[in-house]
C-alpha positions as CSV (number, residue, x, y, z in Angstrom):
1,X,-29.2,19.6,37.6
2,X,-26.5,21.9,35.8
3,X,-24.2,18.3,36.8
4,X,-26.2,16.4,35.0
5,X,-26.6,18.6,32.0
6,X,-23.0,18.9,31.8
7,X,-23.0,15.0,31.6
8,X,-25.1,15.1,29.0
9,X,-23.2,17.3,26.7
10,X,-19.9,15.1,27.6
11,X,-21.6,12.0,26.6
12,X,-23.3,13.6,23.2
13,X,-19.8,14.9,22.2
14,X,-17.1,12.9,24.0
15,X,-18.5,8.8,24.2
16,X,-19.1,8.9,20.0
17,X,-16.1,9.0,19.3
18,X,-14.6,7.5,22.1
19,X,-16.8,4.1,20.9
20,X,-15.9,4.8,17.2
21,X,-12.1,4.2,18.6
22,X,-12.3,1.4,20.1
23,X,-14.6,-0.3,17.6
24,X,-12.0,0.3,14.7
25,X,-10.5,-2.7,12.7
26,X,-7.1,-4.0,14.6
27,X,-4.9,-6.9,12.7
28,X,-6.6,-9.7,14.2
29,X,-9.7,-8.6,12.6
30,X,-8.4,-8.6,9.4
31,X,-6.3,-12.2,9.6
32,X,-9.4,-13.4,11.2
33,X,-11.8,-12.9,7.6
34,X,-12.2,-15.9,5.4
35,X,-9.6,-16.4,2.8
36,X,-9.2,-18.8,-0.3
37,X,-5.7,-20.3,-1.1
38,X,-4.2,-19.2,-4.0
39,X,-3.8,-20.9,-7.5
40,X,-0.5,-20.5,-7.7
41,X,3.1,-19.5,-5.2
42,X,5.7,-18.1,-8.2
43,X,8.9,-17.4,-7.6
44,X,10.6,-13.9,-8.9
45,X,13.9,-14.7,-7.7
46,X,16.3,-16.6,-6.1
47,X,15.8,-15.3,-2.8
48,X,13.0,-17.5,-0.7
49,X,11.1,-14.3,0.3
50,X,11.1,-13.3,-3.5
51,X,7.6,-14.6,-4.3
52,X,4.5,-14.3,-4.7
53,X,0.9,-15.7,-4.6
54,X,-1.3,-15.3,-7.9
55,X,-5.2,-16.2,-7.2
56,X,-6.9,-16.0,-10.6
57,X,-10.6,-15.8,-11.3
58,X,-12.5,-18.9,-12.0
59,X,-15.6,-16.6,-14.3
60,X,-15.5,-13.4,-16.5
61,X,-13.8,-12.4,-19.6
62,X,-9.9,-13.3,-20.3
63,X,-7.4,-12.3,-20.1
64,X,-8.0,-10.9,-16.5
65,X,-7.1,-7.7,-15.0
66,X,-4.4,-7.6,-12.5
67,X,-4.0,-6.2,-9.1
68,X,-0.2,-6.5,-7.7
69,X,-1.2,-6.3,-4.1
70,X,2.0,-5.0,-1.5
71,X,1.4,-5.9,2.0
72,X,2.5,-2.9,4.6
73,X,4.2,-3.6,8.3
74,X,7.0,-1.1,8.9
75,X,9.0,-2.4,6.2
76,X,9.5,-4.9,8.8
77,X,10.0,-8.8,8.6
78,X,7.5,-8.9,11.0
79,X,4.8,-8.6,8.7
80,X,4.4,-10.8,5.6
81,X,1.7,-10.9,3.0
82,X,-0.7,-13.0,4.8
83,X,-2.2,-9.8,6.1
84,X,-3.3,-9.1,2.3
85,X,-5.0,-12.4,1.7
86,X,-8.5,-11.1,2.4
87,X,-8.1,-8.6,0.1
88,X,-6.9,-10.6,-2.8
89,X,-9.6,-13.4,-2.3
90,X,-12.5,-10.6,-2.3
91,X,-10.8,-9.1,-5.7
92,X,-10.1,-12.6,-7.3
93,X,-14.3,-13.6,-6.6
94,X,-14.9,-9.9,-8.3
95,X,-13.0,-10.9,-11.5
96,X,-9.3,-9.6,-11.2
97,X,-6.2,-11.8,-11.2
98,X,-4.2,-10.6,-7.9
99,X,-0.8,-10.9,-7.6
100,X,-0.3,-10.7,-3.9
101,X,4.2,-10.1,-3.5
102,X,6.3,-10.9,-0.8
103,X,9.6,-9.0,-0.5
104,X,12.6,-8.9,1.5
105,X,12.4,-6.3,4.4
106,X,14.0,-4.8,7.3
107,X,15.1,-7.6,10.0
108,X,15.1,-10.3,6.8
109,X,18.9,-10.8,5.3
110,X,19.8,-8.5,2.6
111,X,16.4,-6.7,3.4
112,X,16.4,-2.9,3.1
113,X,17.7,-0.4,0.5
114,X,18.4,-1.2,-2.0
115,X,16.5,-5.1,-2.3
116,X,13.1,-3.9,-0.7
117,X,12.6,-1.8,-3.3
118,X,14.3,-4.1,-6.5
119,X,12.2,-6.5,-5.0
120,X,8.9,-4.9,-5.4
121,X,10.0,-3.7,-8.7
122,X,11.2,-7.6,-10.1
123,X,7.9,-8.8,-8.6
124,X,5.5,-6.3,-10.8
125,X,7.8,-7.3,-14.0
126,X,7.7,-11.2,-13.6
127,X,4.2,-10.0,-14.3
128,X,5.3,-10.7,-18.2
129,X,6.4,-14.2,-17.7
130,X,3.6,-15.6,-16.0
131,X,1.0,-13.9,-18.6
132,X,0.7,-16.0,-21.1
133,X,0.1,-18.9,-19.2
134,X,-2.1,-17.3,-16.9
135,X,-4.2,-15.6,-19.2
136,X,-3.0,-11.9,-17.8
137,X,-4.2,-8.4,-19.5
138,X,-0.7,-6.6,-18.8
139,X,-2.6,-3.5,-20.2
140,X,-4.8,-3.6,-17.2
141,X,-2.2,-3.5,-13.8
142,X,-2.8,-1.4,-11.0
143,X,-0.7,-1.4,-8.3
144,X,-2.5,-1.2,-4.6
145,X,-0.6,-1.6,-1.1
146,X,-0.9,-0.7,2.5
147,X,0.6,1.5,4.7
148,X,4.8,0.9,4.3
149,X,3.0,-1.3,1.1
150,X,1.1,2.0,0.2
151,X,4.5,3.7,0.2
152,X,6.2,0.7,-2.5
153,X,3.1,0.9,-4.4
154,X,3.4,4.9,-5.0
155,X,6.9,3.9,-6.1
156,X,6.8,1.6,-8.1
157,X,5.4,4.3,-10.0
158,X,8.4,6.6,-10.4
159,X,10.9,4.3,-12.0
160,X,10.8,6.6,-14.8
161,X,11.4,9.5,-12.6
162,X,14.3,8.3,-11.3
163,X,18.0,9.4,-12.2
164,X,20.2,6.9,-14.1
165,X,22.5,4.8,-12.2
166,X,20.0,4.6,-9.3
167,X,20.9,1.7,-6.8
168,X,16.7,0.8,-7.0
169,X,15.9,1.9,-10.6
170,X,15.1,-1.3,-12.7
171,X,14.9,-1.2,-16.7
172,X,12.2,-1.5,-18.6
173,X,9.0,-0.9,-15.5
174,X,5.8,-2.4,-17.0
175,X,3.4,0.3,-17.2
176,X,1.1,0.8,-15.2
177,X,-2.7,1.7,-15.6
178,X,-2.8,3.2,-11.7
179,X,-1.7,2.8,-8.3
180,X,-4.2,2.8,-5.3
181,X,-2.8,3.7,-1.7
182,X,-4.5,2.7,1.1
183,X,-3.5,4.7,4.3
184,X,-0.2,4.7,2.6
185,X,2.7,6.4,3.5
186,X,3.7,9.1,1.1
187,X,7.5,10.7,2.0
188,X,9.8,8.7,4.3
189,X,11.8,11.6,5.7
190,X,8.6,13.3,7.1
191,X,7.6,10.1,9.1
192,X,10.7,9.1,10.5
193,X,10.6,9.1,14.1
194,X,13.6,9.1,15.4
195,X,12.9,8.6,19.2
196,X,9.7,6.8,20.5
197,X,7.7,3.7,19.3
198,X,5.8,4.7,15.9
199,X,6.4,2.7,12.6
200,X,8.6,5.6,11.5
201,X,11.2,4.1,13.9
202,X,12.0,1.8,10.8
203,X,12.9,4.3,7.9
204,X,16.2,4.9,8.9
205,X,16.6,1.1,8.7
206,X,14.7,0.7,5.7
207,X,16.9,3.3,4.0
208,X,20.2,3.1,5.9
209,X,20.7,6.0,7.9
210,X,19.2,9.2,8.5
211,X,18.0,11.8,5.9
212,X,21.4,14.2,6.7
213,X,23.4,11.3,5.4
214,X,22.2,10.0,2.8
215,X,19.5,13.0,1.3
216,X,19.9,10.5,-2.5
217,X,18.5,7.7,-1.2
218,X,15.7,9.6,1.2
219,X,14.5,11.9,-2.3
220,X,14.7,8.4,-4.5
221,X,12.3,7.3,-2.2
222,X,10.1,9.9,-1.8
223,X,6.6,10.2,-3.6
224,X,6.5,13.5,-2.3
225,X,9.8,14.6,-3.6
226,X,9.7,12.6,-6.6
227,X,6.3,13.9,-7.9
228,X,4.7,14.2,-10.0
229,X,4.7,10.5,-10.7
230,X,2.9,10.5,-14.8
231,X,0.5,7.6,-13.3
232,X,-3.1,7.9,-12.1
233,X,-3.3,7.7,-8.4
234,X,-6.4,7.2,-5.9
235,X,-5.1,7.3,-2.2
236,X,-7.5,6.2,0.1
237,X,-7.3,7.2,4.0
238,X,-9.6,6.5,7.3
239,X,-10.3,10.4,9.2
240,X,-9.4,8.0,12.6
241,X,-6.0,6.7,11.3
242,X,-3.3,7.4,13.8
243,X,-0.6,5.3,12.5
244,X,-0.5,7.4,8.8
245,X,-2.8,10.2,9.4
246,X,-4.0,12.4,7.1
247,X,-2.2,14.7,7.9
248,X,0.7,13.3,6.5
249,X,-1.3,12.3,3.9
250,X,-2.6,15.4,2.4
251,X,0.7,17.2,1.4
252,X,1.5,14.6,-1.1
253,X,-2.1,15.1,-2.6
254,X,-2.0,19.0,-2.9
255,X,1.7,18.7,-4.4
256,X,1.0,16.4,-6.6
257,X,-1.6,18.0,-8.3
258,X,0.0,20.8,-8.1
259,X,2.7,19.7,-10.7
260,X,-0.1,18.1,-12.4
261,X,-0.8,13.9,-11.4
262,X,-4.0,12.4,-12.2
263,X,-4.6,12.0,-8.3
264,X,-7.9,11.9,-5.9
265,X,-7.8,11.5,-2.4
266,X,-10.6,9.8,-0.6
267,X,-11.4,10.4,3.3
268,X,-13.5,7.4,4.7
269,X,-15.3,8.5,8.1
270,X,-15.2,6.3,10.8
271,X,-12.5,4.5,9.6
272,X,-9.0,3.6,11.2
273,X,-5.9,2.1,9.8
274,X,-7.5,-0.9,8.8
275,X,-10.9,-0.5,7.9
276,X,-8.8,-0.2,4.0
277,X,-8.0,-3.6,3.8
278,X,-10.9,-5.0,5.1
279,X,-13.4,-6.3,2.7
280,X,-16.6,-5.6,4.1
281,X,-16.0,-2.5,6.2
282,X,-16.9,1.0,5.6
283,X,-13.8,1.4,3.3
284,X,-14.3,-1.4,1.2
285,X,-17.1,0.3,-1.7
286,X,-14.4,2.9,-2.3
287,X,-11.6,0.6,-2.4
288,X,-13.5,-1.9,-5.0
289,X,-14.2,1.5,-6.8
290,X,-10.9,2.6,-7.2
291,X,-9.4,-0.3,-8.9
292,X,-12.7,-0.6,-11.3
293,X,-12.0,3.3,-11.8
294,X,-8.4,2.5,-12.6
295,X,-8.4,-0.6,-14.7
């Protein structure tokens, strides 16, 4: 009898969330929801991974908000915006025009500091020279990305924080009404792995080298270093993520509001890594009311 009562209390505790685990949102899920094609592939550069797809609303009131949507994946060339395209088809049928980039990354040529992070910047600026004939509100941009995305989304925020003569500052950053991160990941240095088989195995080759080397480039691209940013910020993050966990998470929120950001952090429950970028899951009413907060 005490046997079986001990079962009981495993299963009441222990099975939960042992189900909740391995009913979380995996990449296939998301690749797997349906998708629109975009009304336009633009080009932001010479480079054939310097592009981007714009879907534009077919309804509402011009000219149309924008969302500049940045695709996560390690940095990695791996991983292209495809993963994304969910997201931007769900925000294109709610009214917003989405600007979905591509970029060069690590494993692509040329990929890696300093053109990952030009590129991201050049993509949000060609913004101006596709407005007028898209019928874009530039007033209304807000940046969201995933993951490594989450992390080029945060900075594309600090190009005014940044020091003249900085390999990745670009003149002249359109402003920007907000930036949404979505289990994005917040300081480079603190999730470089150095050993072992995480996604933090890539920020030395996203950046070059390790942070005793090259302590410039690691603080240029740090949100947590860099903060605070001067741009409204929502970060958005599962409780069940285990590839950007809250706990790496929630030291960027404390010290950025600390030095005094506009910045909220929401915890979904029950939510993984992907759940974010998943329209229809658990994450999604918070996500849709970020932007609409934002913009």
């Amino acid at each position: 009898m005490q046997k079986f009562l001990y079962l009981l209390i495993f299963a009441s505790i222990c099975l939960p969330g042992l189900y909740a685990q391995s009913n979380l949102i995996r990449v296939p899920d998301v690749l797997a929801l349906p998708v629109s094609p975009p009304d336009a592939v633009l080009s932001y550069g010479p480079d054939s991974l310097q592009f981007g797809a714009l879907r534009v609303p077919h309804t509402g009131n011009i000219p149309y908000p924008v969302v500049v949507i940045i695709h996560g994946g390690c940095w990695l060339s791996a991983y292209d915006l495809h993963l994304m395209d969910a997201i931007a088809t769900s925000l294109s049928e709610a009214g917003y025009a989405t600007w979905n980039l591509e970029y060069r990354r690590v494993g692509d040529q040329a990929g890696g500091w300093p053109n990952t992070f030009l590129d991201v910047a050049k993509g949000i600026n060609h913004l101006r020279l596709i407005a007028g004939k898209y019928k874009l509100d530039l007033d209304r941009v807000v940046v969201i990305g995933h993951s490594a995305g989450g992390h080029l989304a945060l900075w594309s925020a600090m190009q005014d924080q940044l020091p003249a003569g900085s390999e990745i500052k670009l003149d002249d950053p359109l402003p920007l009404a907000g930036v949404v991160s979505l289990a994005g990941i917040v300081d480079p240095e603190s999730y470089l792995v150095r050993e072992g088989q995480s996604c933090g195995t890539s920020v030395d080759e996203l950046l070059g080298g390790l942070p005793e080397d090259l302590p410039d480039r690691y603080r240029e691209a740090s949100p947590l270093k860099m903060a605070p940013l001067g741009t409204p910020q929502i970060l958005i993050s599962g409780t069940e993520d285990t590839i950007v966990p809250l706990t790496h998470v929630e030291p960027y929120y404390k010290n950025a509001r600390q030095r005094g950001d506009r910045i909220r952090l929401k915890k979904i429950k029950q939510a993984g890594h992907f759940e974010v970028i998943a329209p229809g899951s658990v994450a999604w009413p918070s996500v849709m009311k970020a932007i609409r907060k934002l913009i």
